[in-house]
N, CA, C and O atoms as a MOPAC input file, in Angstrom:
PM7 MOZYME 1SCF
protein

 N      4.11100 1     6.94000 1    26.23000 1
 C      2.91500 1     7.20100 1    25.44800 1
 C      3.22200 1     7.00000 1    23.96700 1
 O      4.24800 1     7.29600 1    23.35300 1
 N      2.16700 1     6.46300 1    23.56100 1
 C      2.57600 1     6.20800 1    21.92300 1
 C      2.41900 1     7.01300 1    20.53800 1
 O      1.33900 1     7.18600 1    19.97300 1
 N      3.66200 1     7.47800 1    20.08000 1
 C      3.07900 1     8.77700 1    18.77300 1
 C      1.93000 1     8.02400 1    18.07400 1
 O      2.08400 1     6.86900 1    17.67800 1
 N      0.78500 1     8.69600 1    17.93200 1
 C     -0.52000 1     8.26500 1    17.08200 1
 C     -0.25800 1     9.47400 1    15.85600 1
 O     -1.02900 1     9.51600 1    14.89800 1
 N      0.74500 1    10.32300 1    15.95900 1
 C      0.68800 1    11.15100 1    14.49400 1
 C      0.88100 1    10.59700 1    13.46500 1
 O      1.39300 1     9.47800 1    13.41900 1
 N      0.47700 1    11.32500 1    12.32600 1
 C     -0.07300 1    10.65900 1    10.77500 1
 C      1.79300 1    10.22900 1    10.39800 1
 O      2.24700 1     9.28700 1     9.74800 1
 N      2.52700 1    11.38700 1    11.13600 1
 C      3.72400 1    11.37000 1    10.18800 1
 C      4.42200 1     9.98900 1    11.00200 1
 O      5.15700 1     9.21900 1    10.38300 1
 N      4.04300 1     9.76000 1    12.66300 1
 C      4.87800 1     8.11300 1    12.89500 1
 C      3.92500 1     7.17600 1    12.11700 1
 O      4.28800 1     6.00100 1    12.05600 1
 N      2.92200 1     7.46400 1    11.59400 1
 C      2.00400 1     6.36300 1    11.31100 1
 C      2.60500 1     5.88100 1     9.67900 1
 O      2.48600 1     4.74300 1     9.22500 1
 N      3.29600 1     7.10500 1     8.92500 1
 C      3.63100 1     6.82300 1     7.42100 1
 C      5.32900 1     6.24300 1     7.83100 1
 O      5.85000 1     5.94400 1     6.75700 1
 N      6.01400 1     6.07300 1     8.63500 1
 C      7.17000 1     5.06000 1     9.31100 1
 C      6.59400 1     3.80500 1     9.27200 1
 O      7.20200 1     2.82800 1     8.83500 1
 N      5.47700 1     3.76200 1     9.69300 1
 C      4.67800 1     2.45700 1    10.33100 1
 C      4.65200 1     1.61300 1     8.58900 1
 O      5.26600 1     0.60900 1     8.22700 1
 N      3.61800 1     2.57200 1     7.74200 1
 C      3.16800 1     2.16900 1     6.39400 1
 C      5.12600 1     1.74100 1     5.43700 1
 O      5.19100 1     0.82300 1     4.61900 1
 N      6.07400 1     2.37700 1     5.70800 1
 C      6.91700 1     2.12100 1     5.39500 1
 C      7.41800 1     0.29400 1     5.23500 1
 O      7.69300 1    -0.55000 1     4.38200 1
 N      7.27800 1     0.48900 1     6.80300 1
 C      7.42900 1    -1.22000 1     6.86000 1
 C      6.58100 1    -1.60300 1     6.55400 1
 O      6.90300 1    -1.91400 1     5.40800 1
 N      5.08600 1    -2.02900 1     6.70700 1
 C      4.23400 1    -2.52500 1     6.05400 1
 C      4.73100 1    -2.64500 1     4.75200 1
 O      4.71000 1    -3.81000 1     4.35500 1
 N      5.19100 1    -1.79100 1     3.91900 1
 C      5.31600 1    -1.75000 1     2.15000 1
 C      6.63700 1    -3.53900 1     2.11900 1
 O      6.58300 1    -4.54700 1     1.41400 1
 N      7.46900 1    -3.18700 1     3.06700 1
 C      8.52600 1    -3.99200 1     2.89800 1
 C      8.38200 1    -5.80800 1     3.20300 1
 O      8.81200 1    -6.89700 1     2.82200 1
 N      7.50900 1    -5.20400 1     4.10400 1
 C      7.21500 1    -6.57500 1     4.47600 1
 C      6.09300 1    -6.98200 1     3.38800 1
 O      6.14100 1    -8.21200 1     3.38800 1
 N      5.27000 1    -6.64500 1     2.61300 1
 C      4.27000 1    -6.85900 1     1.41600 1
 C      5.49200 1    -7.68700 1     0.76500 1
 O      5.71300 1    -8.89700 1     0.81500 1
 N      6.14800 1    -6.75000 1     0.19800 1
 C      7.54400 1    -7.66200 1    -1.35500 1
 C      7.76200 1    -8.64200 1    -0.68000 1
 O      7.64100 1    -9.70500 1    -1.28800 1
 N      8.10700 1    -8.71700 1     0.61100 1
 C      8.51700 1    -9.92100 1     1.05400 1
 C      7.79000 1   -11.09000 1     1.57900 1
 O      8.28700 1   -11.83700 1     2.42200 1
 N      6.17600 1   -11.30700 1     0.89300 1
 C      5.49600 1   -12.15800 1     1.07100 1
 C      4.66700 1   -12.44500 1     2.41500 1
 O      4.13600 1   -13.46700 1     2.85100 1
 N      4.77500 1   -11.07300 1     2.91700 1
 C      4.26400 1   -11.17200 1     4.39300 1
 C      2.95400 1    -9.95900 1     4.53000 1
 O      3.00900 1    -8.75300 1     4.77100 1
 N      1.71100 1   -10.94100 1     4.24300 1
 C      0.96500 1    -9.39000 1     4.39100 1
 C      0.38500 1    -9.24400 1     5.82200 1
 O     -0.60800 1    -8.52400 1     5.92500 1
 N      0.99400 1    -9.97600 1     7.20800 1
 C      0.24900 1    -9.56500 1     8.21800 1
 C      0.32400 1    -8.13400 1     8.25800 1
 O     -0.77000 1    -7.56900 1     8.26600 1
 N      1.49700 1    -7.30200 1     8.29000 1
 C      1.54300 1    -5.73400 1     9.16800 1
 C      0.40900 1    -5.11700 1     8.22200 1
 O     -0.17300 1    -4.09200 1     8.57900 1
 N      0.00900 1    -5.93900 1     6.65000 1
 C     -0.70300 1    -4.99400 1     5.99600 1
 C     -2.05200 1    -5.46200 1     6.29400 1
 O     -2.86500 1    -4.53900 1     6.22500 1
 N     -2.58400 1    -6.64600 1     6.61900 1
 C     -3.96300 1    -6.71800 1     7.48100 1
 C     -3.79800 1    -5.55200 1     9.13700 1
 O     -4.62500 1    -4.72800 1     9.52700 1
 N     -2.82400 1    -5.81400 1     9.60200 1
 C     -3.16000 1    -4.91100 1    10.77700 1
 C     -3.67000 1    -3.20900 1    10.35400 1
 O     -4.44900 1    -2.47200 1    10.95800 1
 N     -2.78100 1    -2.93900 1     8.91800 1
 C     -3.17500 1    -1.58200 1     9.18500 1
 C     -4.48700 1    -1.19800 1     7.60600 1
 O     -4.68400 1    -0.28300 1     6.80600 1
 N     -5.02400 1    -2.47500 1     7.90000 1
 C     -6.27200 1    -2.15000 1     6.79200 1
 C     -8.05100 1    -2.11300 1     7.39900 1
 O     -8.43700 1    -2.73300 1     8.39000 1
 N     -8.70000 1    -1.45800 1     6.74200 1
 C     -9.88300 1    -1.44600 1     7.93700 1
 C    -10.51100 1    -2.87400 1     7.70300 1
 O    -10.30200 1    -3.63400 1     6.75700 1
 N    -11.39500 1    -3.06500 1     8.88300 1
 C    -12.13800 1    -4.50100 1     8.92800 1
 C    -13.78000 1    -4.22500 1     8.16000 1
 O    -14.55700 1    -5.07400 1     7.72400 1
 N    -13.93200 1    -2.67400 1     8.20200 1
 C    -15.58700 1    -1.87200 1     8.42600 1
 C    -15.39400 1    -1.33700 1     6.97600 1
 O    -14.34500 1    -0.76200 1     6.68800 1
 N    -16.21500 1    -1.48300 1     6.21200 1
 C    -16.81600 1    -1.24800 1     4.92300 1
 C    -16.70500 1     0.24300 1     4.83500 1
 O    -15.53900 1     0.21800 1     5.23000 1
 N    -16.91400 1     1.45600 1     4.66200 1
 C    -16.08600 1     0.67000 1     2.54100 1
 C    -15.15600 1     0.54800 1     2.56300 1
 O    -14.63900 1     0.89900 1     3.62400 1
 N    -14.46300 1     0.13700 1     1.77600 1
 C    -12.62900 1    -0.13600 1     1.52400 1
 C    -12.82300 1    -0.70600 1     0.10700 1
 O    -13.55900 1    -1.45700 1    -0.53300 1
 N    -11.93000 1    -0.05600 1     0.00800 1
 C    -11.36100 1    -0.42100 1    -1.86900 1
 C    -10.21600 1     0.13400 1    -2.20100 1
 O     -9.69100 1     1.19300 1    -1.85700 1
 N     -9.82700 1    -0.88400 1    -3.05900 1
 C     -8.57600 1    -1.39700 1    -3.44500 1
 C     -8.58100 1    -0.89900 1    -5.59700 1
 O     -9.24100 1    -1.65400 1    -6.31100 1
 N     -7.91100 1     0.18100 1    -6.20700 1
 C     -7.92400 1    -0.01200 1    -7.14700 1
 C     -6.02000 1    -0.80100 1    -7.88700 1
 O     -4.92300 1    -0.24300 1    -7.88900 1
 N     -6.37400 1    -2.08600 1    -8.35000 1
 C     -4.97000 1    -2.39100 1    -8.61000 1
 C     -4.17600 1    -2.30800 1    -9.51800 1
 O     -4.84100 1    -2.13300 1   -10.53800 1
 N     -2.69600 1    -2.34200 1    -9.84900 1
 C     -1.73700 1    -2.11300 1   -11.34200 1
 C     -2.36400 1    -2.48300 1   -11.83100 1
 O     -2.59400 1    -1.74100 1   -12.78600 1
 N     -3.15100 1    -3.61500 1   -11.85100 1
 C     -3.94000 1    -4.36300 1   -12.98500 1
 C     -4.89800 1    -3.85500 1   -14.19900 1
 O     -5.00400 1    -4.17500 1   -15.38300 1
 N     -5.71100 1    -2.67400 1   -13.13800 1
 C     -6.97900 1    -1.98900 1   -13.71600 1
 C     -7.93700 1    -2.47400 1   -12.75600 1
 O     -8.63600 1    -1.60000 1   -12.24200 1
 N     -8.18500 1    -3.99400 1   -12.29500 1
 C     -9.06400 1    -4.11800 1   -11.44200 1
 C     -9.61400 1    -3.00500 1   -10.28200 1
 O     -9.00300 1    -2.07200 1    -9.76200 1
 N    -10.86900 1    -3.42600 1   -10.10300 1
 C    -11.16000 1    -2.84700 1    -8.91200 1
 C    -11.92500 1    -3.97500 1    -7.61700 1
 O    -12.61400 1    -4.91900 1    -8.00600 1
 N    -11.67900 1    -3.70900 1    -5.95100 1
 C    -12.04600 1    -4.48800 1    -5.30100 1
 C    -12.75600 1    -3.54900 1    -4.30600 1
 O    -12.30000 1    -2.63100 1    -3.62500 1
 N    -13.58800 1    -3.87700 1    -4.38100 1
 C    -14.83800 1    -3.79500 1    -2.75800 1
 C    -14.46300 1    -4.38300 1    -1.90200 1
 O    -13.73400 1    -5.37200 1    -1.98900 1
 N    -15.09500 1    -3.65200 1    -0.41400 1
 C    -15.34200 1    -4.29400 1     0.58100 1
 C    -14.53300 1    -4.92100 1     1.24300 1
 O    -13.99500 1    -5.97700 1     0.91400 1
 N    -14.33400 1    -4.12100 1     2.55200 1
 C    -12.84700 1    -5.30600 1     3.60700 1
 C    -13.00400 1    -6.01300 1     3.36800 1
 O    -12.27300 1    -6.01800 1     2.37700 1
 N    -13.49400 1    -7.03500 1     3.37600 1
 C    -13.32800 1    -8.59700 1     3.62600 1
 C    -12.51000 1    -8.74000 1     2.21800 1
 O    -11.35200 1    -9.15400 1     2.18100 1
 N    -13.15300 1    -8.40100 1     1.22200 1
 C    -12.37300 1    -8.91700 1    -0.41200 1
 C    -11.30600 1    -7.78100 1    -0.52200 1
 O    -10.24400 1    -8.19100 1    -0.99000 1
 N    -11.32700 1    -6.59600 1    -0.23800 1
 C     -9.51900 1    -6.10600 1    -0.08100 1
 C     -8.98900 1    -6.76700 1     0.43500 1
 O     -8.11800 1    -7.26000 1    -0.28200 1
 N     -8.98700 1    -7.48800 1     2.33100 1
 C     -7.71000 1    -8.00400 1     2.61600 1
 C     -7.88400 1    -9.75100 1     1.90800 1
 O     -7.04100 1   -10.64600 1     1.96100 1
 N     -8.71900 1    -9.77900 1     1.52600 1
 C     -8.26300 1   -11.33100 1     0.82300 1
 C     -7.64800 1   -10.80400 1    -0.49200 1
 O     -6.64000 1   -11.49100 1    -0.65900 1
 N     -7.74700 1   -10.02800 1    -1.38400 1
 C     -7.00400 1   -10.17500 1    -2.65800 1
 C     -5.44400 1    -9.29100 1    -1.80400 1
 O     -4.34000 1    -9.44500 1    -2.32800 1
 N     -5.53900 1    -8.73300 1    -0.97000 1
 C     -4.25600 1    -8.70400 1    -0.29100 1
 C     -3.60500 1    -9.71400 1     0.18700 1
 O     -2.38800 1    -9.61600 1     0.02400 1
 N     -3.90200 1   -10.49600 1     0.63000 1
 C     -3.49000 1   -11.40900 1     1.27600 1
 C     -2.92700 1   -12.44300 1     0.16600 1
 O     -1.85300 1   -13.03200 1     0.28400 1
 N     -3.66600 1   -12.55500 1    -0.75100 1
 C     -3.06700 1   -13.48700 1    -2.07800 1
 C     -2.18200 1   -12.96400 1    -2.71900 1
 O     -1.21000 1   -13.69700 1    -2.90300 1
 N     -2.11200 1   -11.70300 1    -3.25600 1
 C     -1.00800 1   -11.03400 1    -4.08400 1
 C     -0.13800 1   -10.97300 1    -2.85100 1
 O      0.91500 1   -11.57100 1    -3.07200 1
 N     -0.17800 1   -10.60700 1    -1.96800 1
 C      1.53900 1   -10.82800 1    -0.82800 1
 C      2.06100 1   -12.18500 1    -1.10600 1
 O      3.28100 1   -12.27500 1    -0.97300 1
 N      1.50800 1   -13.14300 1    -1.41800 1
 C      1.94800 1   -14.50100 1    -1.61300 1
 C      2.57700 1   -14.91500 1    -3.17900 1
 O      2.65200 1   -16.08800 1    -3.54800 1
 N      2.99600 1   -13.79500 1    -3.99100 1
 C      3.36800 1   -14.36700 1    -5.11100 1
 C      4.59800 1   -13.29900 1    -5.18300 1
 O      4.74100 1   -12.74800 1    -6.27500 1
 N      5.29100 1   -13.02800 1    -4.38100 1
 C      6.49100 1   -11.83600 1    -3.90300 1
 C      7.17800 1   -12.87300 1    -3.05700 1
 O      6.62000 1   -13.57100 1    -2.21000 1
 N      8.44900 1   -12.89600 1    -3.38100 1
 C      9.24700 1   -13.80200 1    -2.85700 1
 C     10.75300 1   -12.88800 1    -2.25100 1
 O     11.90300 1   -13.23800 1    -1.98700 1
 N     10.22500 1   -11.95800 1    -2.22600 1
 C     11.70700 1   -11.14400 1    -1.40600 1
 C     11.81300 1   -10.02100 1    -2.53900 1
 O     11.67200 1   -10.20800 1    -3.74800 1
 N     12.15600 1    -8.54000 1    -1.74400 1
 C     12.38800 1    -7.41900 1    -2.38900 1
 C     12.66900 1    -6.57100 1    -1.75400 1
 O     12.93100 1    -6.96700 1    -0.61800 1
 N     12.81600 1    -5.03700 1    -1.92300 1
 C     12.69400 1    -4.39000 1    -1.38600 1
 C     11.97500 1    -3.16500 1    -2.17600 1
 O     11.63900 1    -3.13900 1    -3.36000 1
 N     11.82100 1    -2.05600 1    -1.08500 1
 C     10.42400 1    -1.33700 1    -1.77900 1
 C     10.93800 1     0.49400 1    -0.87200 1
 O     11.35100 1     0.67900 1     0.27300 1
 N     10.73800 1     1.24600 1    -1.70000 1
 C     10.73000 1     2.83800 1    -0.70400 1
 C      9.22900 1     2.94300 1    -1.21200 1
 O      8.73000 1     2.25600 1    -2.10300 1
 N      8.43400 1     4.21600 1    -0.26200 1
 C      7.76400 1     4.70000 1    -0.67800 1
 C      8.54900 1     6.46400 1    -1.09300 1
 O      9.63800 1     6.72600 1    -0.58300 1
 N      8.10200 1     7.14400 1    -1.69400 1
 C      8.40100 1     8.69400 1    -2.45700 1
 C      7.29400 1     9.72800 1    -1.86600 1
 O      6.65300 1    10.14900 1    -2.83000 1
 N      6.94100 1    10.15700 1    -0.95900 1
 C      5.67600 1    10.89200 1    -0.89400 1
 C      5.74600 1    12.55200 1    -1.33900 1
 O      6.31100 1    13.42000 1    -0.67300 1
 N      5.01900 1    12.76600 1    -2.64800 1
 C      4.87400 1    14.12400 1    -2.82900 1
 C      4.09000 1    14.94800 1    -1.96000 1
 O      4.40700 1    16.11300 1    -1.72200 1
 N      3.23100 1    14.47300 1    -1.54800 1
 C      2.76400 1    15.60100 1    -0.32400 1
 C      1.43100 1    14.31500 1     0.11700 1
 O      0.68000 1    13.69800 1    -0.63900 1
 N      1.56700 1    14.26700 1     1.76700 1
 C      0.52800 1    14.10800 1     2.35400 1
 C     -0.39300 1    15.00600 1     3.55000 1
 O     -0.09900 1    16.11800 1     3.98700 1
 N     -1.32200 1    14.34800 1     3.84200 1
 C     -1.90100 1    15.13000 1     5.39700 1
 C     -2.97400 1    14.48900 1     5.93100 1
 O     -3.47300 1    13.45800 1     5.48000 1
 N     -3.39600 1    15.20100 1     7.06300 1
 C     -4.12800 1    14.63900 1     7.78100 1
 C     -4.73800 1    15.63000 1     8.99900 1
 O     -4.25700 1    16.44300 1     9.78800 1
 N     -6.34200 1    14.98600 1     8.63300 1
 C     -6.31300 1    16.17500 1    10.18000 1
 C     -7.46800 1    14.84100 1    11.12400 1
 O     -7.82800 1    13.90700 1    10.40700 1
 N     -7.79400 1    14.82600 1    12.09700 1
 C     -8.53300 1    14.03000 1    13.24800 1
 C     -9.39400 1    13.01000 1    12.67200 1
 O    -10.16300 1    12.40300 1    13.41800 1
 N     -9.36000 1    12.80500 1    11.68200 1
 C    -10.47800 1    11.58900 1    11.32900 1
 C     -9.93200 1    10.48000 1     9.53300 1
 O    -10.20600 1     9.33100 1     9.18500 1
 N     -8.98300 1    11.76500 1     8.76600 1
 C     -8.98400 1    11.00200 1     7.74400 1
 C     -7.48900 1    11.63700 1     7.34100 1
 O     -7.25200 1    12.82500 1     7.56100 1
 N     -6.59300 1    10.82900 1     6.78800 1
 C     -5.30200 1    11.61900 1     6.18000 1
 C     -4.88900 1    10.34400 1     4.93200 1
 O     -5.38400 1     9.23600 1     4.72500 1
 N     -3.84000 1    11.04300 1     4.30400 1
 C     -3.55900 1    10.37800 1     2.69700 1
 C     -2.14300 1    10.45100 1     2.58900 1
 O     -1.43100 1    10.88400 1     3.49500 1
 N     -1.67400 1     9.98500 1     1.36500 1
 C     -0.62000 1    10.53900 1     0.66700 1
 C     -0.48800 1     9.97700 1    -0.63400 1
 O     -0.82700 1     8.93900 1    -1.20400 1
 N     -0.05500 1    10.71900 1    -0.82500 1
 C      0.39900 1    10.17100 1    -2.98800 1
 C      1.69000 1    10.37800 1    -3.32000 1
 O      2.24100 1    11.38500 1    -2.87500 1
 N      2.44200 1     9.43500 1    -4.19300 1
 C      3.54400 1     9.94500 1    -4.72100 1
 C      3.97600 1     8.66600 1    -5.46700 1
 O      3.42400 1     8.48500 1    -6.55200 1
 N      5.01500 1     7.60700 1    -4.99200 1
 C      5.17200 1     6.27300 1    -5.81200 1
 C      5.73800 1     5.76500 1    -5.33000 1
 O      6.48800 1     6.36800 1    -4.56200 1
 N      5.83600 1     4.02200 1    -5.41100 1
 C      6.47000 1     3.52500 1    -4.32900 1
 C      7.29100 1     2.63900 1    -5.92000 1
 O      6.97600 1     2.47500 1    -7.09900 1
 N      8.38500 1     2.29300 1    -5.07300 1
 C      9.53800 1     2.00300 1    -5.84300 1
 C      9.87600 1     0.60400 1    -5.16000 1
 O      9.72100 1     0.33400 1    -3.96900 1
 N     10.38600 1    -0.25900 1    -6.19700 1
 C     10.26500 1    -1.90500 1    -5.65500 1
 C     11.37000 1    -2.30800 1    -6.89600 1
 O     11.60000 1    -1.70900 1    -7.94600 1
 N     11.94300 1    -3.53200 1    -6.36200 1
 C     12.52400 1    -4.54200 1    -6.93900 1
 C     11.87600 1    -5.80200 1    -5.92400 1
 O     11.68400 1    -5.88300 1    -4.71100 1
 N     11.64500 1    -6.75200 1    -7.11800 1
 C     10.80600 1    -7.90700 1    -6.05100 1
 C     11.11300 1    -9.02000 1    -6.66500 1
 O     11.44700 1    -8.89300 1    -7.84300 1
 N     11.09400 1   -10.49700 1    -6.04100 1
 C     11.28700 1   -11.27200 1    -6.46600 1
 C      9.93800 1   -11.97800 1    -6.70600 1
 O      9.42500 1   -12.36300 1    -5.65500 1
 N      9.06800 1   -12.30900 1    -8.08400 1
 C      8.08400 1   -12.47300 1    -8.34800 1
 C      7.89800 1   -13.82100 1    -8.36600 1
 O      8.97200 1   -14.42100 1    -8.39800 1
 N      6.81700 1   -14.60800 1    -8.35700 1
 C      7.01500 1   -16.54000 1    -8.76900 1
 C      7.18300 1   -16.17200 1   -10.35300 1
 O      6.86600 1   -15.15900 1   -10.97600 1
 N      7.67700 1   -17.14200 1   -10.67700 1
 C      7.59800 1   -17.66900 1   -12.04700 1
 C      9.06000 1   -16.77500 1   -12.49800 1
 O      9.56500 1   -17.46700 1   -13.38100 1
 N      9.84400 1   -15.68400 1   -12.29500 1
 C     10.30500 1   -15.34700 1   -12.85900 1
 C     11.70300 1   -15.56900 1   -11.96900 1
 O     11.67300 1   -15.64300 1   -10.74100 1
 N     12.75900 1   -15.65200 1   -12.64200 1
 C     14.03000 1   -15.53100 1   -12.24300 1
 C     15.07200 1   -14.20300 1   -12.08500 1
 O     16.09000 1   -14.34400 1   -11.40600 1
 N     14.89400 1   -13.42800 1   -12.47700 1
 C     15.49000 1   -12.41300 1   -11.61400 1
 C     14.36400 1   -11.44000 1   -11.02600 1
 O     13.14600 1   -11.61600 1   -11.03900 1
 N     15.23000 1   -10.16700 1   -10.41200 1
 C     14.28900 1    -9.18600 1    -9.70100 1
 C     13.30500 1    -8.85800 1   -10.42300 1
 O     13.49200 1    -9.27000 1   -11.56800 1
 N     12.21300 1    -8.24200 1   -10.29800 1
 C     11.23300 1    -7.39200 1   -11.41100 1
 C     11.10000 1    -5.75000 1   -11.07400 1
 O     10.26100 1    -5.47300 1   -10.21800 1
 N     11.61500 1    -4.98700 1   -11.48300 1
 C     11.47900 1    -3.35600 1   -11.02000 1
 C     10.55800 1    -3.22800 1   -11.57200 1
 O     10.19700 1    -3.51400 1   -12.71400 1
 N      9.78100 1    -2.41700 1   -10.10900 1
 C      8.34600 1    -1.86400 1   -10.37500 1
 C      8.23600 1    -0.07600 1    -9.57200 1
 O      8.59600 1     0.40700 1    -8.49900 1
 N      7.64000 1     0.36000 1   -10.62600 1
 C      7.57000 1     2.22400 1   -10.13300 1
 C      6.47900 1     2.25900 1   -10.22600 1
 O      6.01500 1     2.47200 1   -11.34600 1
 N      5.45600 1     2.04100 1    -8.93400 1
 C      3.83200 1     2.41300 1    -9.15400 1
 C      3.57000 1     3.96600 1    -8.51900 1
 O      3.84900 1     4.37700 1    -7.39300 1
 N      2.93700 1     4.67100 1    -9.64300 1
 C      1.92200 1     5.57700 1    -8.98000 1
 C      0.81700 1     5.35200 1    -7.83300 1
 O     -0.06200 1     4.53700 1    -8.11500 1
 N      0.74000 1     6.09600 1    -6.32600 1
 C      0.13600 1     5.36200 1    -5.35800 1
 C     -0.51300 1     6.68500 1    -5.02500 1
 O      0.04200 1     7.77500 1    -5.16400 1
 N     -2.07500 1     6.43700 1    -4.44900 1
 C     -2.74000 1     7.52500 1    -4.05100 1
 C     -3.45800 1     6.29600 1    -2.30600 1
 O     -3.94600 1     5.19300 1    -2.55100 1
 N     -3.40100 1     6.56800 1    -1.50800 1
 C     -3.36200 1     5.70000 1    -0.39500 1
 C     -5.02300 1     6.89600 1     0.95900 1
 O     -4.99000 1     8.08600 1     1.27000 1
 N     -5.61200 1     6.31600 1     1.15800 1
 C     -6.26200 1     6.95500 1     2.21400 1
 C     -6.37300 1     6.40700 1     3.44100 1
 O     -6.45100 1     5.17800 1     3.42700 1
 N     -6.41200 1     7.04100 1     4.72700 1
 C     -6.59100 1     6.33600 1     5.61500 1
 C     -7.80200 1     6.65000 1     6.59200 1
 O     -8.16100 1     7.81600 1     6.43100 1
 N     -8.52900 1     5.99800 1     7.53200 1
 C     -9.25200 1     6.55700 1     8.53100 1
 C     -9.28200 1     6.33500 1     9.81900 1
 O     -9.04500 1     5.15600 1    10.08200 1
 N     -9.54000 1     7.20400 1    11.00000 1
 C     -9.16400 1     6.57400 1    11.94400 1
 C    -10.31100 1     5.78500 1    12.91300 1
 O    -11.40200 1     6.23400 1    13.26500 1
 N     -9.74000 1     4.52100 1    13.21800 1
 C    -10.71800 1     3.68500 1    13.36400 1
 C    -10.28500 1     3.02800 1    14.86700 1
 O     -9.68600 1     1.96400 1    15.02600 1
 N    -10.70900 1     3.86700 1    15.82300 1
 C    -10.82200 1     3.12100 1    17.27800 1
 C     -9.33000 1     3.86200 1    17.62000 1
 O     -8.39500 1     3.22200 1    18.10100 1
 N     -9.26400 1     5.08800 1    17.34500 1
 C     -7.65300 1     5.45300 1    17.45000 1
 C     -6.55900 1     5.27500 1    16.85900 1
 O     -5.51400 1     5.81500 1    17.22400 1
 N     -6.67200 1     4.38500 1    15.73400 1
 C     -5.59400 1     3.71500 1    14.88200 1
 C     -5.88700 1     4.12800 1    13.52100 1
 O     -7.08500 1     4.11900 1    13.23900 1
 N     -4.83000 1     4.60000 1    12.32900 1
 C     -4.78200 1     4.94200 1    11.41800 1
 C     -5.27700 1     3.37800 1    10.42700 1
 O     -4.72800 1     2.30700 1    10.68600 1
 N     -6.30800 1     3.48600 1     9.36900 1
 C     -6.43800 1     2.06300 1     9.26300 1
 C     -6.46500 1     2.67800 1     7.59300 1
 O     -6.77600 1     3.85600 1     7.41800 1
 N     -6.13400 1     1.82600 1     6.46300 1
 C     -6.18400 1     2.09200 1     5.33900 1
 C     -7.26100 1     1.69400 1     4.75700 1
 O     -7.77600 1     0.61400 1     5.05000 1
 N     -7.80300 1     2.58000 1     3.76500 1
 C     -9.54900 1     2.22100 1     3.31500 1
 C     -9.73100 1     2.36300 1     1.75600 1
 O    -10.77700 1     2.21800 1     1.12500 1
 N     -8.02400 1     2.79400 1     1.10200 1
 C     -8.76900 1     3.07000 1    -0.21200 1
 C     -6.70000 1     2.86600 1    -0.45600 1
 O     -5.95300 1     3.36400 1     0.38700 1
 N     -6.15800 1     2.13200 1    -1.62900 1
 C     -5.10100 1     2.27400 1    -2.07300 1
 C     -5.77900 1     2.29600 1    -3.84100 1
 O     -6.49700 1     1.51200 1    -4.46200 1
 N     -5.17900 1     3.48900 1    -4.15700 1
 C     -4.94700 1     3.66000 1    -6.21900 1
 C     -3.29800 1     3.01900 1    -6.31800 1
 O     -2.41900 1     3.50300 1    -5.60600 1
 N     -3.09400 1     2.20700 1    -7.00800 1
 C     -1.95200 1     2.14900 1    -7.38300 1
 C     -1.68900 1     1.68500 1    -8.95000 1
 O     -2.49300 1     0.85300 1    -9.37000 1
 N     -0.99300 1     1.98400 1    -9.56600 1
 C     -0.91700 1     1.69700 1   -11.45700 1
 C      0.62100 1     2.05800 1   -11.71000 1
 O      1.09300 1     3.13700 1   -11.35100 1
 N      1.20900 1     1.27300 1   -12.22400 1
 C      2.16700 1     1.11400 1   -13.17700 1
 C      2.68500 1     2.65400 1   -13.56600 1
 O      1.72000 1     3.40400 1   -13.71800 1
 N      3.90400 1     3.26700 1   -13.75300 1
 C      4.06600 1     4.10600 1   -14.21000 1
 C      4.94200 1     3.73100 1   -15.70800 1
 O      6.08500 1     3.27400 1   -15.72100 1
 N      4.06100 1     4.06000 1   -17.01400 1
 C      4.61600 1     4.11900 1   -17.94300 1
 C      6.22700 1     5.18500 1   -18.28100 1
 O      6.40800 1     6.01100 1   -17.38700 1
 N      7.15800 1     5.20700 1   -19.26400 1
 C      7.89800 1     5.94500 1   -19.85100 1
 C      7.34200 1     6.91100 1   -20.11800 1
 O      7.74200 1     7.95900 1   -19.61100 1
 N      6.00100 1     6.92500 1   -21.18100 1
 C      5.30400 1     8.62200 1   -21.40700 1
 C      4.86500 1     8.69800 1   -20.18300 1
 O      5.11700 1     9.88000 1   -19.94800 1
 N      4.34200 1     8.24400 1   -19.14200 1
 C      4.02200 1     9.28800 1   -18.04400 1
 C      5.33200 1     9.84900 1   -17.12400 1
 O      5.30800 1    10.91600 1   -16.51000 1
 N      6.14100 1     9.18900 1   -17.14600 1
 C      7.69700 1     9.79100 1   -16.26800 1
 C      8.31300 1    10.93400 1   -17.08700 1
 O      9.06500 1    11.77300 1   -16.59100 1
 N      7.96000 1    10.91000 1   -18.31300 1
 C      8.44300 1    12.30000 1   -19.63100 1
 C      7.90700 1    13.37600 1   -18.79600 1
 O      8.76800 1    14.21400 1   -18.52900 1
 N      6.22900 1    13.71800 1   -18.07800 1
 C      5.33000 1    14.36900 1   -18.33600 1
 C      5.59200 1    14.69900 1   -16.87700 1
 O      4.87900 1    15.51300 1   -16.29000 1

């Protein structure tokens, strides 16, 4: 029988993260919803609507990561029968286009999920850059 708990499901999101740096966003279409709403806020500042345009601007930014590796940090998550989260920061060295060595990246991540046909599916990622004054604080 297969663990469906939130805590094998954030193992699951683990790899997903790794396989992202490394230019591969299938595991992260499998675990994103297909059913509206979904949004995506990115390091950028941007914001994205709507499955269809989350996993396409997913699907493009996995393609400009050329090998890395990545932890996630979780300060506290949960979950109870229909919706669970976590926040904390995910930590990366990646190999970016255009640039020649690694690029270290420390994003602040706030992540939601819902469950959709039995499966934990992701419907909302915050993620932003963590400045020097915010790591002081």
């Amino acid at each position: 029988m297969a663990d469906n708990s939130f805590e094998s499901f954030m193992q699951q999101r683990r790899r997903v993260a790794a396989a992202f740096v490394n230019g591969d966003p299938a595991p992260l279409r499998d675990i994103s919803t297909v059913h509206d709403p979904a949004t995506i806020f990115g390091p950028g500042g941007g914001i994205e609507e709507g499955a269809r345009q989350v996993l396409e601007v997913n699907e493009a930014a996995s393609h400009q990561f050329h090998g890395g590796t990545t932890d996630l940090v979780i300060l506290h998550s949960g979950a109870d029968g229909r919706f669970g989260y976590w926040t904390g920061w995910q930590s990366a060295s990646v190999r970016v286009e255009g640039r020649a060595e690694p690029v270290p990246m420390k994003l602040r991540v706030t992540e939601i999920f819902r469950r959709d046909g039995g499966e934990w599916k992701l419907i909302h990622r915050h993620a932003d850059m963590q400045s020097e004054a915010q790591a002081k604080h």
